[in-house]
Every structure is written in C-alpha cells, then in structure tokens.
C-alpha positions in Angstrom: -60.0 18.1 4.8 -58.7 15.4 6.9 -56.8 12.3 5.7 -59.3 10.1 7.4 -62.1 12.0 5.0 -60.7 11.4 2.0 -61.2 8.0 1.4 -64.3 6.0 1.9 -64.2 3.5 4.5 -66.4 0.7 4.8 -66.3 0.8 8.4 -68.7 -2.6 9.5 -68.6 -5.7 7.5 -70.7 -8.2 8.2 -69.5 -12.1 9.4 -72.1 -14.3 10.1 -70.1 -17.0 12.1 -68.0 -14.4 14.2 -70.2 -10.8 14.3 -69.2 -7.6 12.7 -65.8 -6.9 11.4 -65.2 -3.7 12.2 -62.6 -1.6 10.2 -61.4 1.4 11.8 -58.8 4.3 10.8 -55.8 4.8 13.4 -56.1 7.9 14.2 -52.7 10.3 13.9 -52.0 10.0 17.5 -51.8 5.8 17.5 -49.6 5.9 13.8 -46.0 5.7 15.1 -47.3 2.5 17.0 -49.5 1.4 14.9 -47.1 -1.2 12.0 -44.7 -2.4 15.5 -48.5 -3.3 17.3 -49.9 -5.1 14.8 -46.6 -6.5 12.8 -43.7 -6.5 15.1 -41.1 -4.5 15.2 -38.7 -6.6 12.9 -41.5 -7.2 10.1 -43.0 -3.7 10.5 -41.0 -2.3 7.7 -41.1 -5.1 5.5 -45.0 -4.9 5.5 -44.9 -1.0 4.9 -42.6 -1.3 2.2 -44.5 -4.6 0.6 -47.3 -2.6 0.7 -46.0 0.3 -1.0 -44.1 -2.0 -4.0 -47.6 -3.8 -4.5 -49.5 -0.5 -5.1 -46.8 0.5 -7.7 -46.9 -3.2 -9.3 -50.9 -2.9 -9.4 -51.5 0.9 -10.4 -49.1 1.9 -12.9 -50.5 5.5 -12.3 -50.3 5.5 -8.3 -46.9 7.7 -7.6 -47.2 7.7 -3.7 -48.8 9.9 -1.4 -50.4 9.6 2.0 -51.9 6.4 3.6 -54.1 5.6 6.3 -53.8 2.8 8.7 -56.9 1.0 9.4 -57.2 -1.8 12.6 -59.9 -4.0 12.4 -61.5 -5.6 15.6 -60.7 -9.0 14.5 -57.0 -7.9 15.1 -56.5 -7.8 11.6 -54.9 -4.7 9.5 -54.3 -3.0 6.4 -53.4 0.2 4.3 -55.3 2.7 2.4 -53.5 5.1 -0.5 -55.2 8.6 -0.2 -55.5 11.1 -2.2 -57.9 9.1 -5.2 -61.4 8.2 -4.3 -60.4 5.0 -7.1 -57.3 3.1 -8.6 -57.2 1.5 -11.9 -56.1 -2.4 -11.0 -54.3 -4.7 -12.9 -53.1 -8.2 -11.8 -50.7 -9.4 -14.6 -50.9 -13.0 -13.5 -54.7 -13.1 -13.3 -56.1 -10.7 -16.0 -58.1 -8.7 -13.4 -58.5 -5.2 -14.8 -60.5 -3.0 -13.4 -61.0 0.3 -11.2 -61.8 -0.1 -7.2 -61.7 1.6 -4.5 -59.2 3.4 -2.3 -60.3 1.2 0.0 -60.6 -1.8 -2.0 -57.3 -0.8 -3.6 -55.5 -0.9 0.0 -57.1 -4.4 0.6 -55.6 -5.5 -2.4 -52.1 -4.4 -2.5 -52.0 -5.5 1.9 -53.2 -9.0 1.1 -50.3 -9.4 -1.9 -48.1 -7.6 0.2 -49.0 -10.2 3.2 -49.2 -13.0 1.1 -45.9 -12.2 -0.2 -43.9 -11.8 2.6 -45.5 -15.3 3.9 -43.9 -17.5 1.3 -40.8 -15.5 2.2 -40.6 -17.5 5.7 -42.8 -14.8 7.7 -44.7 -17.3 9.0 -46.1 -14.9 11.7 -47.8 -12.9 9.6 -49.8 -16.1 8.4 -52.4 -15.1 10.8 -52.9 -11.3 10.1 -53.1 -12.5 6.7 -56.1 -14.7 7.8 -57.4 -11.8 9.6 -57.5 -9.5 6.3 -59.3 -12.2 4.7 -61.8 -12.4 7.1 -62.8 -9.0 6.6 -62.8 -9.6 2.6 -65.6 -12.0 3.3 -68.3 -9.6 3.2 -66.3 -6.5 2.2 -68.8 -4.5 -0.2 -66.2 -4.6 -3.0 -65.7 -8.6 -2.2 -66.3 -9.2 -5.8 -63.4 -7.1 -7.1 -61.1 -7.6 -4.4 -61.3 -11.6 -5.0 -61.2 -11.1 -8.4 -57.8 -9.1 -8.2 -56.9 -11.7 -5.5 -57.5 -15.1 -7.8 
C-alpha cells in the first residue's frame, strides 16, 4: 500500500464565493520541492518542524512516522501524519478533546503550526495561513477542526 492510500483525503471542498477547493497529495516525485514552493526556502524548515512539534503537543500518542504533503488549488498547503486512519486531539488551552482524522489531524497541527510561526514575525506565511483556512470552510470535519482551532 501506498502512502497516498493510507490516509483519507477529502479531496474537493466546497466554497461558495470562490468554487471548489481542491486538496491534492504531492505526489513522491514533487516532495523535495514541495515545502521551498510553497513556503520559501528560509521558512521551509521552520514549517516542517512546527508541524511536527504541534502533532507531538496535540497527540500524546503520535511518535512520528511518514507524512504526506497535500497542495490545494487555492495555493494553500498542509501536512498529513500517516500511518493512523485517526488521532486522539487535545488542545490544552481550549478543552477540545476528541478523535479526528488523519486528515483532520494534519489540518490541525498546520494551522497551529502556521499560526504559530506568524506571531513569531513570519508575516509571509500570513497568507498560506489564510489559504488553509479557506479550505477549513467547508472541510467535512469543519466542526472538529474549528473546535480544536477555538
């Protein structure tokens, strides 16, 4: 089985003012340019390894593993932990606690990660930030993923 099999993506979300969102894994060949195309090279790293602290803060029971990249045709971006089809969540400084998606779970820990990294004085990730919530919008696991986000 493929990495881009095991997780479930939700792969068009709809956005009434704009069209479809479309969310799309990078497939192996596009990886190593993947974080510089859609981060930069100097903030690439950052990202990754905001990403990966997140997931750790989030799911005490997530021990690394395997990601997938996924581009979305708004321009947007984000990761996905494989290797679970769900992750338990818990957002200390909300209460959310609950179990979501891979998917859902990658939303999450990008859009702290993001967030993060903004009020650090990354100012240019303000807009893939923007981007990530655009596809949250109408994200099947919207709910949850706001919820975790509050």
């Amino acid at each position: 089985m493929s990495h881009e099999q095991e997780i479930t993506l939700h792969s068009s979300v709809a956005d009434d003012s704009r069209g479809a969102v479309v969310a799309s894994i990078v497939p192996e060949g596009r990886r190593m340019e993947f974080l510089p195309s859609k981060f930069g090279v100097t903030a690439m790293l950052k990202v990754e390894t905001a990403v990966f602290a997140w997931m750790a803060r989030l799911c005490p029971t997530y021990i690394g593993g395997y990601w997938n990249f996924v581009e979305l045709s708004n321009g947007g971006a984000y990761m996905v932990p494989c290797g679970a089809e769900f992750f338990d969540v818990c957002v200390e400084g909300n209460g959310f606690d609950g179990r979501v998606s891979a998917d859902a779970a990658g939303v999450i820990a990008t859009a702290f990660a993001l967030n993060g990294l903004i009020w650090q004085g990354h100012d240019k990730l303000g807009e893939k930030y923007e981007q990530l919530l655009d596809y949250i919008s109408h994200h099947p696991d919207q709910i949850a993923i706001r919820r975790a986000l509050d």
